[in-house]
N, CA and C of each residue as an Amber inpcrd file, in Angstrom:
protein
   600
 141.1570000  24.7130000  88.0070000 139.9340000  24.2720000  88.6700000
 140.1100000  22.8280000  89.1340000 139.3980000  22.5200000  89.8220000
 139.1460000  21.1690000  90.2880000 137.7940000  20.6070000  90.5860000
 137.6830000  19.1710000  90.0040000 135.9230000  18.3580000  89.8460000
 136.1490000  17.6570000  91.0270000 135.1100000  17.4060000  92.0950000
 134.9540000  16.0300000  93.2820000 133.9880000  15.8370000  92.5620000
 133.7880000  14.5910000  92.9410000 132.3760000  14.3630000  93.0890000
 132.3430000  12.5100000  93.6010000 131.0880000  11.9810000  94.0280000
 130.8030000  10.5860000  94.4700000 131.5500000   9.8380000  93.3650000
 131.6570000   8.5090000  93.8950000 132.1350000   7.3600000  92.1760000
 130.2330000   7.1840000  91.6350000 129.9450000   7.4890000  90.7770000
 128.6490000   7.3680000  90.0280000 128.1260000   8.6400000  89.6620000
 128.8510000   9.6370000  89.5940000 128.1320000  10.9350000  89.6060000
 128.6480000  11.7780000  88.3450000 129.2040000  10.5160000  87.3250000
 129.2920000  11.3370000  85.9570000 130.5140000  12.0270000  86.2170000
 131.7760000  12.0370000  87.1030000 132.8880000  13.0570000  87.3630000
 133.6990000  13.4010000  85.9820000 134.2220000  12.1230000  85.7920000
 134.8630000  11.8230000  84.6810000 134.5200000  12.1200000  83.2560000
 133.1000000  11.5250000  83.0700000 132.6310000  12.1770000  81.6230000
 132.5920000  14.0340000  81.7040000 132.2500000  14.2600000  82.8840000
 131.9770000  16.3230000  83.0290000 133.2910000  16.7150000  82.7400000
 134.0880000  15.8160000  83.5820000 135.5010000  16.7760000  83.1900000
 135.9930000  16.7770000  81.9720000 135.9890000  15.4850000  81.2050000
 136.4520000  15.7370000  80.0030000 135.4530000  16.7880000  79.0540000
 134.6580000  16.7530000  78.9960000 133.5480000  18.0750000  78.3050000
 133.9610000  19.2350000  79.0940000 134.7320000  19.2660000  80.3330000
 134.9340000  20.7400000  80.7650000 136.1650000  21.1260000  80.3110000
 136.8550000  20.0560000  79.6760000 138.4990000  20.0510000  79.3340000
 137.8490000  20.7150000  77.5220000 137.1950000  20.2740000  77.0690000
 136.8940000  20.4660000  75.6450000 136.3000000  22.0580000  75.3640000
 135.3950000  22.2220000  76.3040000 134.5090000  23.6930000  76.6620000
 135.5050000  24.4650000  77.0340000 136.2930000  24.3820000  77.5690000
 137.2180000  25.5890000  77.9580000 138.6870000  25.5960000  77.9300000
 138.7610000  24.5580000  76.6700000 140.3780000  24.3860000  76.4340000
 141.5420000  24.5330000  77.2390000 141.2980000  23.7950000  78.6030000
 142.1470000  23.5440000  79.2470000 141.9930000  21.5270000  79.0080000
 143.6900000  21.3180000  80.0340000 143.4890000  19.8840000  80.3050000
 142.7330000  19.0310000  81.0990000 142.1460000  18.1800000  80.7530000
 141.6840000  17.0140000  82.1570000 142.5460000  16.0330000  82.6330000
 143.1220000  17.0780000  84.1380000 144.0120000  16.4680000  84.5090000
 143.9650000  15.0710000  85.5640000 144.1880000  13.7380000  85.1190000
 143.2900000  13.1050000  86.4730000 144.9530000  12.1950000  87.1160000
 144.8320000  12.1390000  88.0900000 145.8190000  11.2770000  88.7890000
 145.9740000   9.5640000  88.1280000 144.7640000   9.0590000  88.5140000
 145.1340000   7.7850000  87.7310000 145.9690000   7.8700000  86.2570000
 145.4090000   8.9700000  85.5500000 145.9280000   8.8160000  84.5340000
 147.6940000   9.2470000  84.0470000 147.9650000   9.8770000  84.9980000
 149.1850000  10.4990000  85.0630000 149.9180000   9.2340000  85.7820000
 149.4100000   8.7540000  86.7360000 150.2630000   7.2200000  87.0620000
 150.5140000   6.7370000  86.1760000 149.0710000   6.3110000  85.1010000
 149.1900000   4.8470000  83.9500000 150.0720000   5.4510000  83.1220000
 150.4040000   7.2350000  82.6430000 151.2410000   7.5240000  81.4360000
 152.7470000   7.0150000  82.1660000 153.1910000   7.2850000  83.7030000
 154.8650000   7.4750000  84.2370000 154.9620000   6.0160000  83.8180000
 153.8710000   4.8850000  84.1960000 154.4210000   3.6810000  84.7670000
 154.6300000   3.0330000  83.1650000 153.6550000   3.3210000  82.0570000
 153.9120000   2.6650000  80.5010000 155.0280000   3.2920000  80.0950000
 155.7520000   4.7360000  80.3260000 156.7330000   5.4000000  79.3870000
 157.7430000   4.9700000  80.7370000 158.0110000   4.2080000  81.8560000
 159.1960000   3.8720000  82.8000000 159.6280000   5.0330000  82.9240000
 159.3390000   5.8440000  83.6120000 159.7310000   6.9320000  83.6720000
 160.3770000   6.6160000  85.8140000 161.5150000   7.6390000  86.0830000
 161.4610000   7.1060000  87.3880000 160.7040000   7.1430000  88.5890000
 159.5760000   8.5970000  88.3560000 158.5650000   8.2240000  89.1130000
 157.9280000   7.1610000  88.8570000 157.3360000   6.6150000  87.7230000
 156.4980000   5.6370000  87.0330000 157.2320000   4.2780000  87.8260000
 158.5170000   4.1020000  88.0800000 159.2660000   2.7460000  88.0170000
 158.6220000   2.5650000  89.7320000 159.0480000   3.8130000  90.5010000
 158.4120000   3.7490000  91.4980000 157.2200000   3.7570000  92.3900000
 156.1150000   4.0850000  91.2800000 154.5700000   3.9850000  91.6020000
 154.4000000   2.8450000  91.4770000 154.5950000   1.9990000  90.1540000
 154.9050000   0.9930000  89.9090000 154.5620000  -0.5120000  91.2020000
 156.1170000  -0.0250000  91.7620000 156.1640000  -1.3590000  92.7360000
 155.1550000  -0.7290000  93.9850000 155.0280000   0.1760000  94.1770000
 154.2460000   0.4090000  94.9410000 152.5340000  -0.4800000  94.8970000
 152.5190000   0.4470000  93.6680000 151.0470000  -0.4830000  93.0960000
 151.0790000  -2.1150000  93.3580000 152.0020000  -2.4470000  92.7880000
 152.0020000  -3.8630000  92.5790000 151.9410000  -4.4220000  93.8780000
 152.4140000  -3.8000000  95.0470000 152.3260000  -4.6610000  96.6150000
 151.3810000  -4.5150000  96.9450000 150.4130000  -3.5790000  96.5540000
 149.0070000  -3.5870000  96.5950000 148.7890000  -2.3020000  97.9460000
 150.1120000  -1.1670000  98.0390000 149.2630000  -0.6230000  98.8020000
 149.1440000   1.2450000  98.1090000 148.8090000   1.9390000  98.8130000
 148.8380000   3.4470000  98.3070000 149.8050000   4.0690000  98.1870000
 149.6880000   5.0040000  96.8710000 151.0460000   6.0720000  96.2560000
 150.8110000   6.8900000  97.6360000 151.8640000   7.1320000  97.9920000
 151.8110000   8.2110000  99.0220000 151.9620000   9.1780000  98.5990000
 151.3110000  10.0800000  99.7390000 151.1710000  11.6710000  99.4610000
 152.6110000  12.2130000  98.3750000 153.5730000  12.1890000  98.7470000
 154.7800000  12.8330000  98.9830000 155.1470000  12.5370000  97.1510000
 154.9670000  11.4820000  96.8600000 155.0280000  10.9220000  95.1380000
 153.9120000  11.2610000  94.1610000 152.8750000  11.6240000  95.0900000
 151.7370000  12.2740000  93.9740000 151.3700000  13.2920000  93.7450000
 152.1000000  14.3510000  95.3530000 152.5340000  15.9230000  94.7320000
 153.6090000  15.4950000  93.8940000 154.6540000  14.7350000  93.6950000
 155.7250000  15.1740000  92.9060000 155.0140000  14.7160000  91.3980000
 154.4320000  14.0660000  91.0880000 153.5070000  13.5370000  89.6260000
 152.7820000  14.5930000  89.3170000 152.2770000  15.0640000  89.8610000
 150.8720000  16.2590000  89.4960000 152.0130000  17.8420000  89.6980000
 153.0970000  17.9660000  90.2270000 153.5230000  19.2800000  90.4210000
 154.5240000  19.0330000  88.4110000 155.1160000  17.7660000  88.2490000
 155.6210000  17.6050000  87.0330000 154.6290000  18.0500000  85.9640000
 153.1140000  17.4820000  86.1280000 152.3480000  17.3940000  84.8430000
 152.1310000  18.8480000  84.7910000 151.7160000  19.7430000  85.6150000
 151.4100000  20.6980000  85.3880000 152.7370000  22.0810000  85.0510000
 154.0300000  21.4060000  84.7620000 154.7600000  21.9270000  84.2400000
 154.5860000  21.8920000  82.5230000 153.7430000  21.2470000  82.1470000
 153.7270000  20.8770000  81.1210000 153.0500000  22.0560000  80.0900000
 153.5970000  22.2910000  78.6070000 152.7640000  23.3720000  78.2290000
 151.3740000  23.2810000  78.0780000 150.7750000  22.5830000  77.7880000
 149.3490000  22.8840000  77.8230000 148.2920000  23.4260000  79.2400000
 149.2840000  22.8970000  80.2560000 148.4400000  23.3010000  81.1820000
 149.0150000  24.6360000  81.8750000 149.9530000  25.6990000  80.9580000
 150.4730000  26.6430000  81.4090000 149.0320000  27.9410000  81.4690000
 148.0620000  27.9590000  80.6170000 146.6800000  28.8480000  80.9000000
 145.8550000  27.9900000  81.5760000 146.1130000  26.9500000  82.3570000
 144.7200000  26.0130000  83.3850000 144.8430000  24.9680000  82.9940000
 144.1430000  24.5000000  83.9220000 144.0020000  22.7620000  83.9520000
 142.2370000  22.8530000  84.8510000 142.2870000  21.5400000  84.6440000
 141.1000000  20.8410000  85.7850000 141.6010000  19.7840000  86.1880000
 141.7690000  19.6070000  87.6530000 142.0430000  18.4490000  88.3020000
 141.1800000  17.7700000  88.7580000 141.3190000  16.3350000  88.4840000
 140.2570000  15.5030000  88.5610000 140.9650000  14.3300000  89.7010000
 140.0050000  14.3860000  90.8640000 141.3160000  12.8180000  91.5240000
 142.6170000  13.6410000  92.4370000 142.3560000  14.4530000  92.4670000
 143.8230000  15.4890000  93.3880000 142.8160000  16.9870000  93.4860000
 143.2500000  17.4670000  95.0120000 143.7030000  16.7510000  95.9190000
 142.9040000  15.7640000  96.4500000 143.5630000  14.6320000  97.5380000
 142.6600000  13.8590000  97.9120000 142.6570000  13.9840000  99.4290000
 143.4830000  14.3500000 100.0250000 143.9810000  14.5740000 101.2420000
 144.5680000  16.1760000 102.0750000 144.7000000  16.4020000 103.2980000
 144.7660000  17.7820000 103.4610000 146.2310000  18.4220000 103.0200000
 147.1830000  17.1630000 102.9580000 148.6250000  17.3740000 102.8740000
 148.4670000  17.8800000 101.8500000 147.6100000  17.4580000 100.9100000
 147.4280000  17.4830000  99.0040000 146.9290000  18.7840000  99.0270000
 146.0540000  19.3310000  99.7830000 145.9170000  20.2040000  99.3180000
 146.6620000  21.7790000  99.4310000 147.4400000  21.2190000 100.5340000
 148.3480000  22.4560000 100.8920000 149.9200000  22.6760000 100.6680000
 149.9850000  21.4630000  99.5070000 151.5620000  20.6090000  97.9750000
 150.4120000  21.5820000  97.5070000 149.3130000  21.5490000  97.0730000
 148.9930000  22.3780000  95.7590000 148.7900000  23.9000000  95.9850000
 148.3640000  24.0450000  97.7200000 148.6570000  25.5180000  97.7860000
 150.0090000  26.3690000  97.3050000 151.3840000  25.3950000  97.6610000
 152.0790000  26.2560000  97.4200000 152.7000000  25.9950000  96.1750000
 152.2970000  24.5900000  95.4670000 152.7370000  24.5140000  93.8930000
 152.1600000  25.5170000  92.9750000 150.7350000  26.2550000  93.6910000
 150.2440000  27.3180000  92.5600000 151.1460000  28.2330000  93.3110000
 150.7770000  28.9400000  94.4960000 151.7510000  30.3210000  94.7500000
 153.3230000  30.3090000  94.0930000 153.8580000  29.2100000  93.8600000
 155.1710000  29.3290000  93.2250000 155.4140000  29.4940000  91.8650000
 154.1620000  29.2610000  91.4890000 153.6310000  29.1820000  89.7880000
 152.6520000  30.4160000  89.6180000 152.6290000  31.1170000  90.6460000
 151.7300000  32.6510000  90.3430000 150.1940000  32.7740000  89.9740000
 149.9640000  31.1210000  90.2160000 148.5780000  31.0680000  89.7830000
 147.8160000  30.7030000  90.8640000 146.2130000  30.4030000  90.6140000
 145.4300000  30.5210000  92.1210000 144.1900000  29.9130000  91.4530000
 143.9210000  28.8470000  92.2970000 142.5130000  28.3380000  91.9680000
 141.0060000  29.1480000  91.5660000 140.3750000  28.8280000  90.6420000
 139.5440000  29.6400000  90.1020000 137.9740000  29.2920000  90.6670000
 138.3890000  27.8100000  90.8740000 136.8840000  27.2550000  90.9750000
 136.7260000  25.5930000  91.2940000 136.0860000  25.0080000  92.5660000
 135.9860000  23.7120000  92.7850000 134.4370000  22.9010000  92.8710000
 134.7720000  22.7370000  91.5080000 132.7850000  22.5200000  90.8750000
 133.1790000  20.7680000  91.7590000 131.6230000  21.0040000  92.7230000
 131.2180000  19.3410000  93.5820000 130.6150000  18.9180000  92.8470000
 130.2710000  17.9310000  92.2220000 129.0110000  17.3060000  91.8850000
 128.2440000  16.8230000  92.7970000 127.3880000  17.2300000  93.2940000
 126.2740000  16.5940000  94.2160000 125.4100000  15.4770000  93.4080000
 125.5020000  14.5170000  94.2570000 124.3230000  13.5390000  94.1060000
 124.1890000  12.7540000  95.0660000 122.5160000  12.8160000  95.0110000
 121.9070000  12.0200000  95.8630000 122.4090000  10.1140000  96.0710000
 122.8800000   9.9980000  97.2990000 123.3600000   8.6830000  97.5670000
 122.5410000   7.9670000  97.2800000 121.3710000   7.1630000  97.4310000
 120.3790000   6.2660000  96.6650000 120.3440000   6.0530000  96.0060000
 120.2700000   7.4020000  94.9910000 120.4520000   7.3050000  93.2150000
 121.3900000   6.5070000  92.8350000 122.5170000   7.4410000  93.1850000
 123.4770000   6.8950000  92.8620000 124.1010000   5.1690000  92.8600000
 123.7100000   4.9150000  93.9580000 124.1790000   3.6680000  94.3030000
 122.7000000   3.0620000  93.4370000 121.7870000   3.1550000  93.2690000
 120.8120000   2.5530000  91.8970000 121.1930000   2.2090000  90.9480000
 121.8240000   3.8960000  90.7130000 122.6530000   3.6960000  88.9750000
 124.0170000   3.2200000  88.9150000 124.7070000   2.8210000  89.9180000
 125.6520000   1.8430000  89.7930000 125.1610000   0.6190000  89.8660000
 124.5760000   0.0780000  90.9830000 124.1670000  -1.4260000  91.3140000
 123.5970000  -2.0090000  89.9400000 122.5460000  -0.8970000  88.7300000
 122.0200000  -1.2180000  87.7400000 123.1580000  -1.4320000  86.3870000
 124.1460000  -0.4850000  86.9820000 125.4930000  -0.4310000  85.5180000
 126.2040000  -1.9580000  85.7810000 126.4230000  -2.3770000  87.3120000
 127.1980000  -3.6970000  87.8140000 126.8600000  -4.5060000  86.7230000
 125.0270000  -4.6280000  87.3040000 124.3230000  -6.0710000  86.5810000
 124.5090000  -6.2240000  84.9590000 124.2430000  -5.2420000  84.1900000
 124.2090000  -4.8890000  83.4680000 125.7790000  -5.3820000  82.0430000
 126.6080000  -4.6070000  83.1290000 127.9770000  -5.3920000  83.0210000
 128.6280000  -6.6180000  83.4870000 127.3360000  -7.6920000  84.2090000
 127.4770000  -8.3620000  84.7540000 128.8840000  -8.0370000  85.8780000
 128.9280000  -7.4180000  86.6600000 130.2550000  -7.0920000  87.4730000
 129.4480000  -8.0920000  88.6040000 129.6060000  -9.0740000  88.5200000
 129.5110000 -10.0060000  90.2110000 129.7200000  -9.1250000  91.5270000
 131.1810000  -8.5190000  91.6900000 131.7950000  -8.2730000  92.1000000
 131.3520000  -6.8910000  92.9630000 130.7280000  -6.3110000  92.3170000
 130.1630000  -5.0320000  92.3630000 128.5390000  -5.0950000  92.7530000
 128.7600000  -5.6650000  94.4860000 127.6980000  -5.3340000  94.5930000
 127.0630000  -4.0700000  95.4760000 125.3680000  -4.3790000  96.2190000
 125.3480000  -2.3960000  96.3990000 126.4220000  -2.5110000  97.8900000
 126.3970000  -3.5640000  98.6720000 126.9750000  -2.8920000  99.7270000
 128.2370000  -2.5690000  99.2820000 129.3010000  -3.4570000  98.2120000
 130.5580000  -2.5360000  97.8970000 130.0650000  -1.0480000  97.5840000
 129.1870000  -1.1970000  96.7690000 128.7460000   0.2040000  96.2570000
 128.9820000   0.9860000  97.1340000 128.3760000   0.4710000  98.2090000
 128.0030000   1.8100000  99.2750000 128.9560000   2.3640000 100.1450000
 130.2230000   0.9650000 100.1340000 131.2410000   1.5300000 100.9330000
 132.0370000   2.3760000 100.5940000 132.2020000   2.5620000  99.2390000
 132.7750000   3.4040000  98.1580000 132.5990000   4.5970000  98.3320000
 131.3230000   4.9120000  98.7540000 130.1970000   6.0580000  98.4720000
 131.0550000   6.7370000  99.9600000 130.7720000   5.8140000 101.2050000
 130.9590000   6.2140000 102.4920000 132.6820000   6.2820000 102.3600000
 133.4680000   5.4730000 101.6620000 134.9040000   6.1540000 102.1530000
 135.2870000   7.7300000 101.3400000 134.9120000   7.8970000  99.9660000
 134.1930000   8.9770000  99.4050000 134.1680000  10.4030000 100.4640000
 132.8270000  10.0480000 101.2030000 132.9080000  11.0390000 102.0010000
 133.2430000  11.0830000 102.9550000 134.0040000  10.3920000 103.6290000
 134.5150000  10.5170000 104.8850000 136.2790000  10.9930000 104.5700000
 136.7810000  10.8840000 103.4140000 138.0350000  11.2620000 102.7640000
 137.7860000  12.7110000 102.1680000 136.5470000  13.1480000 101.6320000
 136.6140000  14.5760000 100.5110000 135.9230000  15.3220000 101.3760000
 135.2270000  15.1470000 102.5530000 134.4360000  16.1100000 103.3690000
 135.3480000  17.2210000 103.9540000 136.5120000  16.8150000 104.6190000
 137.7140000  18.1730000 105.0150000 138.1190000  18.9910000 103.8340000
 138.1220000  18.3970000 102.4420000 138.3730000  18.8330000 101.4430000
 137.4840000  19.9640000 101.4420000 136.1640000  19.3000000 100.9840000
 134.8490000  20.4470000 100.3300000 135.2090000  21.5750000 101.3430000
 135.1360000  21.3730000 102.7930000 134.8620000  22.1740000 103.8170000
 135.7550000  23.1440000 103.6920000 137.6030000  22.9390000 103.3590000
 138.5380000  23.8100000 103.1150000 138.1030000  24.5770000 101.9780000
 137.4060000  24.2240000 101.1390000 137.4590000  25.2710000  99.5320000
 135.9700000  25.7240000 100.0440000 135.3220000  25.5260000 100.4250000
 133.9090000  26.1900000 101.0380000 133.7970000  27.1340000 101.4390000
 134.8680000  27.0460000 102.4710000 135.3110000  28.1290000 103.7700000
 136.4050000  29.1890000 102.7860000 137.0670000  28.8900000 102.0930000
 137.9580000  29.9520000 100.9440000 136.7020000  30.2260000  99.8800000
 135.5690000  29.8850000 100.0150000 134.6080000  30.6520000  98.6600000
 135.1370000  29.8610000  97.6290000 135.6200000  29.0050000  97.5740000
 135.7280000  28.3720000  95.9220000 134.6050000  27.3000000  95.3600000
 133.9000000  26.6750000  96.5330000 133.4710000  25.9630000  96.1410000
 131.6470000  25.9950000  95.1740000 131.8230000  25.3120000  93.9360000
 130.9740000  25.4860000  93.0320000 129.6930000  24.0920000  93.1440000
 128.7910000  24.3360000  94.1350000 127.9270000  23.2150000  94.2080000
 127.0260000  23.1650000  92.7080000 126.7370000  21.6590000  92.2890000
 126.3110000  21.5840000  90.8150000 125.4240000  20.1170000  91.4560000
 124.1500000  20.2760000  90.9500000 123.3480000  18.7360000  91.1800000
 123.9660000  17.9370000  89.9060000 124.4150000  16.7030000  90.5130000
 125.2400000  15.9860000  89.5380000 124.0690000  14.3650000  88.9190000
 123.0250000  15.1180000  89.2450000 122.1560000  13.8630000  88.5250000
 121.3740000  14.6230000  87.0920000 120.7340000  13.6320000  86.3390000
 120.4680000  14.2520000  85.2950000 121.5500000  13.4300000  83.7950000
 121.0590000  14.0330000  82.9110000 121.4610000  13.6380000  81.6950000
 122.8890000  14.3460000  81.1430000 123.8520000  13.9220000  80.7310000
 125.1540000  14.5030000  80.2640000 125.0050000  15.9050000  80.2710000
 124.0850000  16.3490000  79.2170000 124.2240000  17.7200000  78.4300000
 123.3610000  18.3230000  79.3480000 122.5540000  18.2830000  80.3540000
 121.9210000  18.9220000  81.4570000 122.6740000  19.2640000  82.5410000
 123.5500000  18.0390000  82.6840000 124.1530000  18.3600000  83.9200000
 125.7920000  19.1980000  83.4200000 125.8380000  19.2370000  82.7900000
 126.8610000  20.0200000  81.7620000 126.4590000  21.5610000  81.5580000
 125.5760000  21.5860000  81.2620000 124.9330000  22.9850000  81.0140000
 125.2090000  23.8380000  82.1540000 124.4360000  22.8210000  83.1340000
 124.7410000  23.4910000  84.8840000 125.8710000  23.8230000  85.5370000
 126.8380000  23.0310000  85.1080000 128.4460000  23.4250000  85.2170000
 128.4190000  25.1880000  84.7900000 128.3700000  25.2760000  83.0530000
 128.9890000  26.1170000  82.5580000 128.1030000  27.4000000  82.9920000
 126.8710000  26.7920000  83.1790000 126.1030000  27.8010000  84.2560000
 127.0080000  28.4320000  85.2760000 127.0520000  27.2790000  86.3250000
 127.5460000  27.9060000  87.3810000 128.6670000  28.7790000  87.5300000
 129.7680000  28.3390000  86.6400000 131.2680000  28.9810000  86.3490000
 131.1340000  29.9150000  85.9320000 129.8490000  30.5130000  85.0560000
 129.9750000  32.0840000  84.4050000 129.1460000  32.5480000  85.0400000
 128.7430000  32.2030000  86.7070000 128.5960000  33.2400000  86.9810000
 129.2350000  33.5070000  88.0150000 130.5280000  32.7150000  88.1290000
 132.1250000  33.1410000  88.6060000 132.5630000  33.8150000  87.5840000
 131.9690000  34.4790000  86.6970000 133.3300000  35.1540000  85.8190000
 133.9020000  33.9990000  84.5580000 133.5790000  32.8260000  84.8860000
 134.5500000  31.9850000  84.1450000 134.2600000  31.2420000  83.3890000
 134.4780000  31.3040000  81.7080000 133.8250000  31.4280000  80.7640000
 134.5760000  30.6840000  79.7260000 133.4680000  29.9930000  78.8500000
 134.1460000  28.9610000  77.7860000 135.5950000  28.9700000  77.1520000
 135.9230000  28.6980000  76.2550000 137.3350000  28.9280000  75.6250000
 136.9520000  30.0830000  74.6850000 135.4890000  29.6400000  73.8750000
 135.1070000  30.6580000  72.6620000 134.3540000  32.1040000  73.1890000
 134.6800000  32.0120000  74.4200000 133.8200000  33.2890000  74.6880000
 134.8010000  34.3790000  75.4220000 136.2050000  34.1460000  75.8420000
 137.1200000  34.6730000  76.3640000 138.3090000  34.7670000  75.7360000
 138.9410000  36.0490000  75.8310000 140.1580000  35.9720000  75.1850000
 141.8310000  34.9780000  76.0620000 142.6570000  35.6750000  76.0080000
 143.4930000  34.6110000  76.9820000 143.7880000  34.5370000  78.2140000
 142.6010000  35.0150000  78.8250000 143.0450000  34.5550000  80.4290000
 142.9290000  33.5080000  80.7810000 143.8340000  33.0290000  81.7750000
 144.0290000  31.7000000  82.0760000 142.5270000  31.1950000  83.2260000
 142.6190000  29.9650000  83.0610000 141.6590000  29.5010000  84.2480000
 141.9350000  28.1210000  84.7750000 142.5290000  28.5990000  86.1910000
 143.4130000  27.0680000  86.5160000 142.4230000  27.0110000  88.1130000
C-alpha cells in the first residue's frame, strides 16, 4: 500500500499505526536515506554528497533505495510506502519493481484535508514550537508544491481504482478508524483478522 497525504495531515503518525494494525512495514524514504547515509553504505555515501550540496536525490537513486529495502524480509508479505512514489518516473520503477516481485498494489489511502485547516494547525504547531521560520505563507507553499507534485500521482492510482480517499482531519484514533474502515471494505484487513495473505 501506499499513504499521500498534505505536510499537516497526520501522514506519518497513520502510517505508523497502519504499520502496527496490519503488521506490515512503514516504509518512508527519508528514513531509508537517514539508515544508508549513518550505516555508509554505498548508496548512503552517495545520497550523502548529494544532500550536502543541497540539491535532490534523483529519481534513478531512490528507485534503487526503495527497490533494496523492499528486498528485505519483513516486507516480503507488504509494506506501506510513505514518501514514494513522488514522481511519474517513480511510479512506473515501482510498476515494474512489483511485476518482477509478483506482487501488485493493494491500496493508495489519500488523506484529505482541508487546506485552511491545515495550514491553522501548522501555523499554530510553528508558534507553539516557536519555529520563527515556519511561517503560514511557507506553510502554504508547502501545501501548493504538495499538490502540484502528487496531483498526476492521485490521478494515475484513481484512474487504476486504487485510490482510497480518507478525511484526514479529526483526532488520531478517528481518523485511524476511517482508514481501517475504508481498507476492509477493499477486502483488506488487520493483521489479527487475516490469515497470511500478503498486503503490499
Amino acid at each position: 500500500m501506499l499513504i499521500v497525504g498534505p505536510p499537516g495531515s497526520g501522514k506519518g503518525t497513520q502510517a505508523k499505526r497502519i504499520s502496527s494494525v496490519y503488521g506490515i512495514p512503514d516504509i518512508s524514504t527519508g528514513d531509508i536515506f537517514r539508515a544508508n547515509i549513518k550505516n555508509g553504505t554505498p548508496l548512503g555515501v552517495q545520497v550523502k554528497s548529494i544532500v550536502d550540496a543541497g540539491d535532490y536525490v534523483p529519481d534513478s537513486l531512490t528507485n534503487a533505495l526503495v527497490a533494496e529495502r523492499l528486498e528485505e524480509d519483513d516486507a516480503r508479505n507488504g509494506f506501506l510506502l510513505d514518501g514514494y512514489p513522488r514522481t511519474l518516473e517513480q511510479v512506473s520503477s515501482l510498476d515494474d519493481l512489483l511485476t518482477e516481485k509478483g506482487q501488485s498494489l493493494d491500496g493508495v489511502i489519500q488523506l484529505v484535508a482541508d487546506r485552511d485547516e491545515v495550514v491553522a494547525r501548522l501555523t499554530k504547531r510553528a508558534q507553539e514550537q516557536g519555529r520563527v521560520d515556519d511561517s503560514e505563507e511557507a506553510i502554504r507553499h508547502r501545501q501548493e508544491v504538495y499538490l502540484r507534485e502528487t496531483s498526476p500521482l492521485i490521478d494515475v492510482y484513481r484512474d487504476r481504482g486504487l485510490l482510497i480517499e480518507v478525511d484526514g482531519l479529526g483526532g488520531v484514533d478517528e481518523v485511524g478508524s476511517r482508514i481501517t474502515q475504508a481498507l476492509a471494505g477493499r477486502g483488506i484487513l488487520p493483521a489479527s483478522e487475516r490469515d497470511s495473505e500478503s498486503v503490499a
